[in-house]
Backbone as ProteinMPNN parsed JSONL, in Angstrom:
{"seq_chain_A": "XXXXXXXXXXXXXXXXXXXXXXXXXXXXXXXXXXXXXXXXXXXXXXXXXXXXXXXXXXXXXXXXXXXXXXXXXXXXXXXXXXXXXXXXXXXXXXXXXXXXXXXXXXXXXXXXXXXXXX", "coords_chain_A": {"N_chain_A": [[161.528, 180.527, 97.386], [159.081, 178.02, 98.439], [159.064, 176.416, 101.793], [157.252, 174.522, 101.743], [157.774, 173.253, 98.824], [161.063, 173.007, 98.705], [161.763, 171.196, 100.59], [160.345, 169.052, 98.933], [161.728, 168.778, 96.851], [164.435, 168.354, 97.798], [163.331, 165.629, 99.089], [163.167, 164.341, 96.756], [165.374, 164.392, 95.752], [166.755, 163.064, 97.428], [165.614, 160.446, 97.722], [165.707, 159.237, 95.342], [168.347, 158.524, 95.358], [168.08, 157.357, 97.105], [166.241, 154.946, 96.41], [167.974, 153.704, 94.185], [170.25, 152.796, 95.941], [168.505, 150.814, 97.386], [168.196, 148.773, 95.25], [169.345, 148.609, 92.944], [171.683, 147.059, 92.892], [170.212, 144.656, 92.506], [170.004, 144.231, 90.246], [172.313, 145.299, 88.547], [174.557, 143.606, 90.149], [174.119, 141.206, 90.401], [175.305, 138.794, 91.085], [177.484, 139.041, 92.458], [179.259, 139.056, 95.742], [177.222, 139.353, 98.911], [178.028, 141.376, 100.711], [179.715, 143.06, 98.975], [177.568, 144.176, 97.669], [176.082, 145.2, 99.758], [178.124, 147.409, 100.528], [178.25, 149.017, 98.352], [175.782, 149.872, 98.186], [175.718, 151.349, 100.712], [177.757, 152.895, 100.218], [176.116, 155.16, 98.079], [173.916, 155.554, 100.202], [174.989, 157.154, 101.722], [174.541, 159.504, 100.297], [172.132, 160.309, 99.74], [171.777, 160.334, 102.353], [172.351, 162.97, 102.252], [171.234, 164.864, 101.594], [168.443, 163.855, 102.382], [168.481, 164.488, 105.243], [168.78, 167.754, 105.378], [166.437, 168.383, 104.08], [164.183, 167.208, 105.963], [164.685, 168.532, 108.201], [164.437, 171.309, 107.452], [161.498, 170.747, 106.249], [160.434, 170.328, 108.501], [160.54, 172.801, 109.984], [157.662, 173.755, 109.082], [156.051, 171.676, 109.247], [154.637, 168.84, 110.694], [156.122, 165.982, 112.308], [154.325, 163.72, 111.659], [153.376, 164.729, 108.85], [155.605, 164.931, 107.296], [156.407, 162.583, 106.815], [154.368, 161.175, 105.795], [154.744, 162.864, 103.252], [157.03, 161.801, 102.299], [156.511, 159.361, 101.89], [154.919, 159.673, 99.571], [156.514, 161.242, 97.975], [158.653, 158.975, 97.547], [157.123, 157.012, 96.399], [156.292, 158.194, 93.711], [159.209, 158.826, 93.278], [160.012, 156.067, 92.599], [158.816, 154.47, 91.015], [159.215, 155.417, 88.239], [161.7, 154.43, 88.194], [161.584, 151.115, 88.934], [160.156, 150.252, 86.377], [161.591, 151.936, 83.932], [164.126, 151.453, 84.426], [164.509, 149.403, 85.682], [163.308, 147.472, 84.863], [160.813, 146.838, 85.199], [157.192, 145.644, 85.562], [154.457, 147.715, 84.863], [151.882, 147.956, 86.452], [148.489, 148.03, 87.39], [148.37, 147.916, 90.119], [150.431, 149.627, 91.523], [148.759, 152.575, 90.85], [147.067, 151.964, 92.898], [147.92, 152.109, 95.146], [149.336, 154.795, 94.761], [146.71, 155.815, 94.894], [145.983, 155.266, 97.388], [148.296, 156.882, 98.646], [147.838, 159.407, 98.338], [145.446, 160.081, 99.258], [146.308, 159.601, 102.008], [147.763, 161.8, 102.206], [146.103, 164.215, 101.578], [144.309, 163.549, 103.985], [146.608, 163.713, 106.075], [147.057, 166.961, 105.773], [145.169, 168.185, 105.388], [144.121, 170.118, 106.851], [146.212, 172.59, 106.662], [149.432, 173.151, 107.459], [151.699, 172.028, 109.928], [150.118, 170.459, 112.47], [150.423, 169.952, 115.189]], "CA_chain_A": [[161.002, 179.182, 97.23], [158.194, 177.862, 99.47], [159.848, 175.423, 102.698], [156.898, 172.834, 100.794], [159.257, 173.145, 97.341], [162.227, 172.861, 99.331], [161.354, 170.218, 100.977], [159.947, 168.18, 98.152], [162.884, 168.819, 95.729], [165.447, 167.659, 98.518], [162.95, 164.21, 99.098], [162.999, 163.898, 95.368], [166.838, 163.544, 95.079], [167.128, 161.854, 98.546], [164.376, 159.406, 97.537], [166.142, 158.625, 94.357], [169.151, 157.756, 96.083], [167.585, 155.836, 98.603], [165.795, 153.566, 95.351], [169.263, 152.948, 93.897], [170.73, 152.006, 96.883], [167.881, 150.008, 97.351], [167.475, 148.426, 94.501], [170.377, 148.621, 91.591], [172.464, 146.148, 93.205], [169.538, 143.415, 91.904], [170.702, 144.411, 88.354], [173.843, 145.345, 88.479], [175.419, 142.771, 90.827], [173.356, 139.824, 91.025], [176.456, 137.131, 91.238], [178.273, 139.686, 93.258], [178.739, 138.618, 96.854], [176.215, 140.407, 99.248], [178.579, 141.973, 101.095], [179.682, 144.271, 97.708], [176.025, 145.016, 97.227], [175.709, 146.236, 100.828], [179.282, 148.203, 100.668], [177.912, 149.871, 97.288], [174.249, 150.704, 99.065], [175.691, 151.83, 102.02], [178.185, 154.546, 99.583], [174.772, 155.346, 97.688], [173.002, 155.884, 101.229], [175.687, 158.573, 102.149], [174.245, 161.05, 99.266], [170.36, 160.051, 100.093], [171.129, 161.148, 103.949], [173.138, 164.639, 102.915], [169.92, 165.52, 100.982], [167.279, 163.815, 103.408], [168.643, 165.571, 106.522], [168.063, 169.095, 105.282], [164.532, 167.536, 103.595], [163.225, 167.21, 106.859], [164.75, 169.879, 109.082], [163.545, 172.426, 106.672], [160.233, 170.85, 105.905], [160.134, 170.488, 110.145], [159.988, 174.361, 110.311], [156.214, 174.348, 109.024], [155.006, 170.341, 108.899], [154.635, 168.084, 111.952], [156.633, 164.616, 111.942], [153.507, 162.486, 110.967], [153.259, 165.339, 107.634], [156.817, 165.151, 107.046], [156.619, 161.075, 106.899], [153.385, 161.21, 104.685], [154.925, 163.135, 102.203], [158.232, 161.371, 102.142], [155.912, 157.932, 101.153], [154.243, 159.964, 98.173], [157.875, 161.336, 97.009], [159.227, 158.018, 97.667], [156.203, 156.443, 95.37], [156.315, 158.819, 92.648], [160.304, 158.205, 92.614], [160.058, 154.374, 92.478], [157.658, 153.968, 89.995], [159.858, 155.275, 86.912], [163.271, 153.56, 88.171], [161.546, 150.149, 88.353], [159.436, 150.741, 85.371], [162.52, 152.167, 83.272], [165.778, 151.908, 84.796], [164.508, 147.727, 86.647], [162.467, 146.663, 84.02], [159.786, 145.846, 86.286], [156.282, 145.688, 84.423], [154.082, 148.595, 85.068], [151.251, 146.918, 87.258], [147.832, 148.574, 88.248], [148.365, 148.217, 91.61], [151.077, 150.912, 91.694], [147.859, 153.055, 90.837], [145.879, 151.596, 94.074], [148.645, 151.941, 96.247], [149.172, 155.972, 95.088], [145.499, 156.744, 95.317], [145.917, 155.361, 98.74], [148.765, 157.636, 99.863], [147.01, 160.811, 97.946], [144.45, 160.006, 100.189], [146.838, 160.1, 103.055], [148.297, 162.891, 102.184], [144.902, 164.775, 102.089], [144.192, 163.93, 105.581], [147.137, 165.001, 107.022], [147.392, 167.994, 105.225], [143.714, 169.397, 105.196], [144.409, 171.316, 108.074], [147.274, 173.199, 106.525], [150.601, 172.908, 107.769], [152.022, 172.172, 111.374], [148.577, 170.577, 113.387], [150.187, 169.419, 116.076]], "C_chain_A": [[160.379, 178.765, 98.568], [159.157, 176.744, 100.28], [158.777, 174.065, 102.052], [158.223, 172.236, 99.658], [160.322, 172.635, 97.674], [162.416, 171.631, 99.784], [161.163, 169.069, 100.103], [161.07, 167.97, 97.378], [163.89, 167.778, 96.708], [164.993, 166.609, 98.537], [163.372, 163.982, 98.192], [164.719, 163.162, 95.575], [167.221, 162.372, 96.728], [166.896, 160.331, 98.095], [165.02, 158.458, 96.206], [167.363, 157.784, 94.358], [169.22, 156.575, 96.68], [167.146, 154.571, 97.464], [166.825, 152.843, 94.935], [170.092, 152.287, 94.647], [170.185, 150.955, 97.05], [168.086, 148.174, 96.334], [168.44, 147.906, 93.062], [171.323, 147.487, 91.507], [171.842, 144.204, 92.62], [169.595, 143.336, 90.667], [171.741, 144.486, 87.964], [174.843, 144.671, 89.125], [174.988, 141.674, 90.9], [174.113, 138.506, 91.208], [177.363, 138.138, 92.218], [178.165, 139.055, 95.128], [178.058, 139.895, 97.476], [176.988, 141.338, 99.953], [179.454, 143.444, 100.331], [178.759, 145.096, 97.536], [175.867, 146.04, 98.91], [176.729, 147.428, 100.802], [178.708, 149.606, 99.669], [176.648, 150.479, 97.847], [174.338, 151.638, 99.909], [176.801, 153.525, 101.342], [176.727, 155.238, 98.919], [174.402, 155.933, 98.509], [173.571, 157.251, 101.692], [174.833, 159.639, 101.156], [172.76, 160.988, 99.66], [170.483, 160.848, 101.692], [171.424, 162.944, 103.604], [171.614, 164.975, 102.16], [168.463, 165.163, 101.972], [167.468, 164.679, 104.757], [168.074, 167.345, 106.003], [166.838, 168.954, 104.977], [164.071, 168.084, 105.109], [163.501, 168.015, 108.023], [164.333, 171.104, 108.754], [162.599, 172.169, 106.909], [159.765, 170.761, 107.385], [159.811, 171.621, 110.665], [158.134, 174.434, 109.83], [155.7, 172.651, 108.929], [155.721, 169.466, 110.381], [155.52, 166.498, 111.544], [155.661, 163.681, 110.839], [153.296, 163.188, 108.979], [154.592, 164.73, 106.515], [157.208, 163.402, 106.248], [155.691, 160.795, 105.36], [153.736, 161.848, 103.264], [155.997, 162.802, 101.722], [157.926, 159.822, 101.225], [155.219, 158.805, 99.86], [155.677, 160.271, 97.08], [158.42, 159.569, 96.816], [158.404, 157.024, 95.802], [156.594, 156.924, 94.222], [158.225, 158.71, 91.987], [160.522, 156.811, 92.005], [159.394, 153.972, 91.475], [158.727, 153.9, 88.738], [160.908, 154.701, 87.157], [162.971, 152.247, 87.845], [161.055, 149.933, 87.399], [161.167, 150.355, 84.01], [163.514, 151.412, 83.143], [165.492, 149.705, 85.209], [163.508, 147.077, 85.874], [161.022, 145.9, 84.488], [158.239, 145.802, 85.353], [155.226, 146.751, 85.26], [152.741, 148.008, 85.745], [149.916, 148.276, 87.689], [147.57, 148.892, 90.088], [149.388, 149.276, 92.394], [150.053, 152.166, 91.952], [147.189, 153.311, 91.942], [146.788, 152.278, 95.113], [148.747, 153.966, 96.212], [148.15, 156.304, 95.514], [145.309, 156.872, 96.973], [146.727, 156.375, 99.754], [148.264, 159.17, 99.347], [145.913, 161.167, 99.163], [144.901, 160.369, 102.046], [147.374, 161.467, 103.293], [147.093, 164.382, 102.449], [144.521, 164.96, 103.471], [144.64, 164.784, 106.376], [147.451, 165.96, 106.67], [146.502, 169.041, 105.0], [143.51, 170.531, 105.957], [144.96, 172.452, 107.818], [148.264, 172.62, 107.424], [151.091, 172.649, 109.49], [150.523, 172.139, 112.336], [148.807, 170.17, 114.437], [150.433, 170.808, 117.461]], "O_chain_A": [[160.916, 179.029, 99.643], [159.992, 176.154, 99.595], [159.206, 172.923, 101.88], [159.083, 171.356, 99.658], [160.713, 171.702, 96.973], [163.333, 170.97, 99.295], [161.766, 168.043, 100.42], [161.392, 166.79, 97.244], [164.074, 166.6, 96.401], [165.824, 165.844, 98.05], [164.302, 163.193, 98.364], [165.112, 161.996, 95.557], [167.778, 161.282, 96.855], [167.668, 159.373, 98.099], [164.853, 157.243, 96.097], [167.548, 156.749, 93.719], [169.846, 155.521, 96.789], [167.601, 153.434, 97.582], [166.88, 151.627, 95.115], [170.683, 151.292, 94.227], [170.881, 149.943, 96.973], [168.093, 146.995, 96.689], [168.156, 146.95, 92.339], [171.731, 146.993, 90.456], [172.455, 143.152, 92.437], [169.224, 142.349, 90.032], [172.189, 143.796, 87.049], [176.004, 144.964, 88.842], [175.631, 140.953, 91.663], [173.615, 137.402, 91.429], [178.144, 137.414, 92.835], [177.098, 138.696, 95.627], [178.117, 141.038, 97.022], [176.5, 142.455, 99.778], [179.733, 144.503, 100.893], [178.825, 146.307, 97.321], [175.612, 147.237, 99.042], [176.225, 148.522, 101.058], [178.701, 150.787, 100.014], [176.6, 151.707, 97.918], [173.537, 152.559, 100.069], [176.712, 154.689, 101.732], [176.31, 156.081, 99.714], [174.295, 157.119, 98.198], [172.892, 158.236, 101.978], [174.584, 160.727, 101.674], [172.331, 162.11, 99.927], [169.673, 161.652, 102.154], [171.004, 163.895, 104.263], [170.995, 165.68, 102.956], [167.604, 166.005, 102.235], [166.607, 165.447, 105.188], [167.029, 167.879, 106.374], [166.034, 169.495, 105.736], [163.671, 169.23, 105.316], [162.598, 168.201, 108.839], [163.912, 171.919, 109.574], [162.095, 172.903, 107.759], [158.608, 171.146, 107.555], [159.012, 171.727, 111.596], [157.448, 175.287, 110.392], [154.632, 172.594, 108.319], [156.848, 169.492, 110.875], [155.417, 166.045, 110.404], [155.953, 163.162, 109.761], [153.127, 162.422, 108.031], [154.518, 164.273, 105.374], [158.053, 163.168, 105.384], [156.097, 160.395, 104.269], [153.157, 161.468, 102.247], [156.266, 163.342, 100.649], [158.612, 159.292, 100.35], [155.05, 157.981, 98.961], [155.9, 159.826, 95.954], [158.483, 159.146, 95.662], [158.887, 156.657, 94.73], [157.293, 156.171, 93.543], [158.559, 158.578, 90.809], [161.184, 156.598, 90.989], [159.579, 152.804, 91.132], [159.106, 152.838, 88.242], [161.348, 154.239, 86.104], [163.552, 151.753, 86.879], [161.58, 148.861, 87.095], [161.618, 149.323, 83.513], [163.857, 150.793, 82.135], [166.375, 148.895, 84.925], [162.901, 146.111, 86.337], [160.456, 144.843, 84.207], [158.47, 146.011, 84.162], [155.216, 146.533, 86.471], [152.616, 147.018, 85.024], [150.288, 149.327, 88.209], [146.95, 149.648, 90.836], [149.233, 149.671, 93.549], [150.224, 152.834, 92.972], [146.722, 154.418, 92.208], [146.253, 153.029, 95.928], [148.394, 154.595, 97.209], [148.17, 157.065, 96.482], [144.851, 157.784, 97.661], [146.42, 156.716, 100.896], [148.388, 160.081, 100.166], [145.685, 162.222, 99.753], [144.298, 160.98, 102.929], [147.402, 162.087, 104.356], [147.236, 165.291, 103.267], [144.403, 166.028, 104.071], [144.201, 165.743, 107.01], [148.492, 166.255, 107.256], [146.681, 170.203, 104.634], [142.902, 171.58, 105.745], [144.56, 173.441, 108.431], [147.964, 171.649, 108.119], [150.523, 173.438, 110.246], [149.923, 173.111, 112.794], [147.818, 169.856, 115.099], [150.24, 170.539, 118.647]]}, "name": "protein", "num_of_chains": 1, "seq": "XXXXXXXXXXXXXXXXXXXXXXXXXXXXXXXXXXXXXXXXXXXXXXXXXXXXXXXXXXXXXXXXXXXXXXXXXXXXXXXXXXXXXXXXXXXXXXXXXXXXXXXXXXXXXXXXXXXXXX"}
């Protein structure tokens, strides 16, 4: 398996972590005091780092920080979309659209080079 794959798979479940932590506590606790919601985010955040740490020490063997960042906002995107969508009822909005084309676009940049430009 390519260190891209590797890389991406580990964002994926990091990334998904990181949304619920984020994010679940505005559905599932909303009379809760905030101090619950952070306690519950902050267990959540533990499983998002054991999967982001290898993410980016792996994908660090062949992609430069600024790569590594850029493709962490496209996983990030592409996770977030179906949780609030689905899972947060959020309403599916063209500007989700604007906002990927924009980091596709980033991602292009730093990536036209191939791998590791600095």
């Amino acid at each position: 398996m390519s260190t891209l794959v590797k890389t991406v798979l580990l964002l994926t479940a990091s990334n998904t972590f990181m949304t619920i932590a984020w994010y679940t506590h505005l559905k599932e606790m909303p009379n809760r005091p905030w101090i619950l919601a952070a306690l519950f985010s902050w267990g959540l955040a533990f499983f998002e780092y054991l999967f982001q740490v290898p993410a980016t020490r792996i994908g660090h063997s062949e992609m430069s920080i600024a790569q590594l960042k850029i493709l962490q906002e496209v996983v990030s995107l592409v996770v977030f979309v179906p949780i609030a969508v689905f899972y947060l009822r959020e309403s599916l909005r063209l500007d989700y659209l604007w906002a990927a084309l924009c980091l596709v676009a980033a991602a292009y940049f730093m990536f036209r080079g191939g791998l590791r430009l600095d």
